[in-house]
N, C-alpha and C positions, 0 to 999 in steps of 0.2 A: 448674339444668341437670342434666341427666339423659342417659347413654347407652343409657335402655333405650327404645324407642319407642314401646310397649305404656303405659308409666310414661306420656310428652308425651300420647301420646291420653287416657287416663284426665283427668289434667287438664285436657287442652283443652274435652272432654266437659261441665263442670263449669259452664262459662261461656255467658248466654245464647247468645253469637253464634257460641259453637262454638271460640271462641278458635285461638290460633294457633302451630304448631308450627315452629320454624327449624333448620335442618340445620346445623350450624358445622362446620368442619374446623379445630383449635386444635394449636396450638406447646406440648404440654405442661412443656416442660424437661424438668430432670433428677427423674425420676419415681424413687419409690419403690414397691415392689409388696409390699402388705402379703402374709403367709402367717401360717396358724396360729400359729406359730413366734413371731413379729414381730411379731403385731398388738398386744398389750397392751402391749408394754414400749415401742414405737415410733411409736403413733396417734398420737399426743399431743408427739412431740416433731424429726418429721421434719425440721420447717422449720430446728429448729437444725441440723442434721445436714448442711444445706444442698442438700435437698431444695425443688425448685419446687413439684411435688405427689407427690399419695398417689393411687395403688388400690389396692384390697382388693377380692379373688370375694367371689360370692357366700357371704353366709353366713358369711365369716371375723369381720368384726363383729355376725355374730347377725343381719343382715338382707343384703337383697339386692345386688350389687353395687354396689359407690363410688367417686368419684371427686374429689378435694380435691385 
């Protein structure tokens, strides 16, 4: 799963049939937002922290935006 749309088309691309991209609207919980600051010492351990999920921008883990 993927928030970036440009990302869903590249792989849908990939697939004879052109494969197939679905839009979701999701419940993320109690979200964590990674920053420079955060990211090394907390990637890895939000879930105990009693975090549902993780984002991190762009570029804070070294590549393009995420979403865990």
């Amino acid at each position: 799963m993927t928030g970036d749309l440009y990302k869903a088309h590249s792989y849908a691309r990939k697939h004879a049939c052109g494969g197939c991209i679905l839009v979701l609207m999701v419940e993320v919980g109690n979200c964590l937002h990674l920053d420079e600051k955060t990211a090394h010492t907390q990637r890895s351990t939000w879930a105990d922290m009693g975090y549902d999920s993780v984002h991190a921008a762009e570029n804070v883990l070294g590549f393009g935006p995420h979403w865990g």
